[in-house]
N, C-alpha and C positions, 0 to 999 in steps of 0.2 A: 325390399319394401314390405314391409307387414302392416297391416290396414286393423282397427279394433272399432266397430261400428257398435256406438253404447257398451260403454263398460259397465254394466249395472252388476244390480244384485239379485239374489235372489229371493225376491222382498215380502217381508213377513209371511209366509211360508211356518206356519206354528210357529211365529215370532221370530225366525232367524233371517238374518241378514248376511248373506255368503256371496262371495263376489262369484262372477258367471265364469272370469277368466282365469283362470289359475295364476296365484302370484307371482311363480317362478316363472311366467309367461309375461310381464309385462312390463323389465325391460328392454325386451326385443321390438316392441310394438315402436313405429315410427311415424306413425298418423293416426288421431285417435277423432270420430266422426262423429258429432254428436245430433243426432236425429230431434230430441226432444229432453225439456227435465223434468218428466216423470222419474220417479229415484228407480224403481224396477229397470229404468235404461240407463242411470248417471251417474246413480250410488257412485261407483269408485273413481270417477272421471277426472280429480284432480289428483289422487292415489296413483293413477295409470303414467298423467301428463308427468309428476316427479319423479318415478322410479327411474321412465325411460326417456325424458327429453323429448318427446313425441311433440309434431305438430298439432295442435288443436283445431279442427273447423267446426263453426256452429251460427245458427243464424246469428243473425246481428242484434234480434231480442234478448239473447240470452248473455249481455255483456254490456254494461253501462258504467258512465263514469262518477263515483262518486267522492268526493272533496280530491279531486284530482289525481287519484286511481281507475285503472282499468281494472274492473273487478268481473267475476261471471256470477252468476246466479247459482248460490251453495246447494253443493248437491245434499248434505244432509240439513241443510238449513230448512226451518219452517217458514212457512208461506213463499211471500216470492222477496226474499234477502239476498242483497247482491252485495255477498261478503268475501268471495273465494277468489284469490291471486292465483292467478297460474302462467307460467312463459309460452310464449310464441301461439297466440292465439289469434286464428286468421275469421272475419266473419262476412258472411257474405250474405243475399236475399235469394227469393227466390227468381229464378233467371239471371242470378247476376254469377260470373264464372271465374274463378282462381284457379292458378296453375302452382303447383308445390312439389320442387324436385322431378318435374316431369309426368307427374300425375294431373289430373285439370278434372275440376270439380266445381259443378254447376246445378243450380240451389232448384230442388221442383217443389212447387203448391203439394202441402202436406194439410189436411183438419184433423187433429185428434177429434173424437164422438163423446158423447157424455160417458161418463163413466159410473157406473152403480153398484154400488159396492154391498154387500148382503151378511149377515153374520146374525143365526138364527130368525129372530121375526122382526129383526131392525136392518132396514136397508136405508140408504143414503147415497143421492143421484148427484154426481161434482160436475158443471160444465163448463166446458173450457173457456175460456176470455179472458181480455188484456190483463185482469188482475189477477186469475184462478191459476192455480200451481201445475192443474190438469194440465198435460198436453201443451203447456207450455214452449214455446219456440219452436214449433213444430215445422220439420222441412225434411224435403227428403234427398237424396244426392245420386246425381246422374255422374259418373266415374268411368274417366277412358286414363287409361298406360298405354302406352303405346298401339298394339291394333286392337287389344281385349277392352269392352263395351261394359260396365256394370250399373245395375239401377239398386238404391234403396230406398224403397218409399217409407221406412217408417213404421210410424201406429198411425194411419189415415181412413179416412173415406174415399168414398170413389170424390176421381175428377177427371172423367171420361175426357173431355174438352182442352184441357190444362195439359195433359200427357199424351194427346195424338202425335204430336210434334217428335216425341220418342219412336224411334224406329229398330227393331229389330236388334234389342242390345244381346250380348254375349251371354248374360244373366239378370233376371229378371227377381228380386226377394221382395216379396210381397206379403203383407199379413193377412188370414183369410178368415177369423177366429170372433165375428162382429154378430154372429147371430143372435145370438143370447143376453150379452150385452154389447149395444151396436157402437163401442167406441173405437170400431175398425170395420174394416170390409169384410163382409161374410163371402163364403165361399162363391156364390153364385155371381158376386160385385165385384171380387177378383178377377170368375173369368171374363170378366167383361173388363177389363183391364188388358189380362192377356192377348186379347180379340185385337184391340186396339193397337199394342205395341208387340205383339210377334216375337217374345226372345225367342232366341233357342233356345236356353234352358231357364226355367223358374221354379224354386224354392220359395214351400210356404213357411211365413213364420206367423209370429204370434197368436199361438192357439193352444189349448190342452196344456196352460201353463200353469204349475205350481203357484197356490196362492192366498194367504190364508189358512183356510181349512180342507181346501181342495187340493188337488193335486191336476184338476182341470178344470181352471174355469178358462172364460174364453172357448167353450167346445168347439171343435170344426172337426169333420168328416175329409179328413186326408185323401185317402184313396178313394174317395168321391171327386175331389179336386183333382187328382193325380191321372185319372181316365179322362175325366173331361177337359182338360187341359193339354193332353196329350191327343185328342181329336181336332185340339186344334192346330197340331201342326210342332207343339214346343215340347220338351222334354223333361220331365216334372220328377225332382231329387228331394226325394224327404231326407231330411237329415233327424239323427237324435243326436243327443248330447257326444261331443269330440270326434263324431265321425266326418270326415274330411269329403270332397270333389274334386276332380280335375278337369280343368277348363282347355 
């Protein structure tokens, strides 16, 4: 089983669009997760599901029927167009739980946060809702195989209350990258996340990401999270680009 949790891109980035996963990577993929349709997480998402027959999960926002087609919501398509055919696509809400080949996946409360976007002395603030592209079908997935536990929240806010019920998973991938622009959990909202659900190990993501004209926005203080999260008990894996873990 090979898992691909948003196949995006690398989005506009000095205007280029390069997938995160490498091509020759994605016929092997046989479940492909889709957290939200921001294109930075979706871009290739129908690209991924034809190469390799992969199973599709994704909220059930992100898939309506239109003149008698099951279509999802285009990943390069503007605004919110639900133009894109794709097979075997499974959708579920949150709390609500599918089983697929022995994996079982069950849907947790995800908010994407405004998103403000900046380019010299022009900035412009998108906020998420039923009709904004932001953050769109935003969910995150609690993932058991057989004894190993995984969580992925996504691009979210805290929701202390919503994920106490999470105990102690195997891995814990969390974004921590909300300071600066708060359309995630900052660092400090994270470990209050981890407080709550105890993994063993958690991986921070979405921070210090290429974007734009940057090469980090989104900033978060890694090895500030990586000490404080490790006092509390769990084991904190910075990854960079293709370096791997073992669970």
């Amino acid at each position: 089983m090979n898992l691909a949790i948003d196949p995006g891109g690398l989005f506009l980035y000095y205007f280029r669009v390069t997938t995160l996963i490498p091509k020759s990577a994605w016929a092997d993929i046989t479940h492909i997760l889709i957290t939200h349709g921001d294109p930075d997480h979706y871009w290739h998402a129908d690209r991924v599901a034809k190469a390799s027959g992969a199973n599709v999960v994704c909220n059930k926002t992100m898939v309506r029927n239109v003149d008698g087609a099951q279509l999802m919501l285009g990943p390069r398509s503007k605004g919110l167009a639900f133009d894109t055919p794709i097979k075997n696509v499974h959708t579920i809400a949150v709390d609500e739980t599918i089983t697929l080949d022995g994996l079982t996946i069950t849907g947790i409360k995800a908010t994407h946060g405004k998103l403000a976007i900046r380019v010299g002395p022009f900035s412009k603030t998108l906020s998420p809702g039923p009709e904004e592209r932001v953050g769109f079908g935003a969910i995150g997935f609690d993932l058991r195989l057989g004894a190993k536990h995984l969580v992925n929240l996504g691009d979210t806010l805290l929701h202390t209350a919503a994920w106490s019920a999470i105990d102690k998973p195997d891995v814990l991938m969390i974004p921590i990258g909300g300071k600066a622009v708060h359309n995630t959990m900052d660092e400090d909202e994270a470990l209050e996340a981890v407080s709550v659900m105890r993994p063993a190990t958690v991986i921070p993501c979405h921070y210090n990401c290429p974007a734009f004209f940057t090469k980090k926005y989104n900033p978060a203080d890694d090895q500030y999270f990586k000490k404080a999260a490790e006092k509390l008990g769990s084991r904190c894996v910075i990854l960079g680009n293709g370096e791997t873990v073992e669970l």
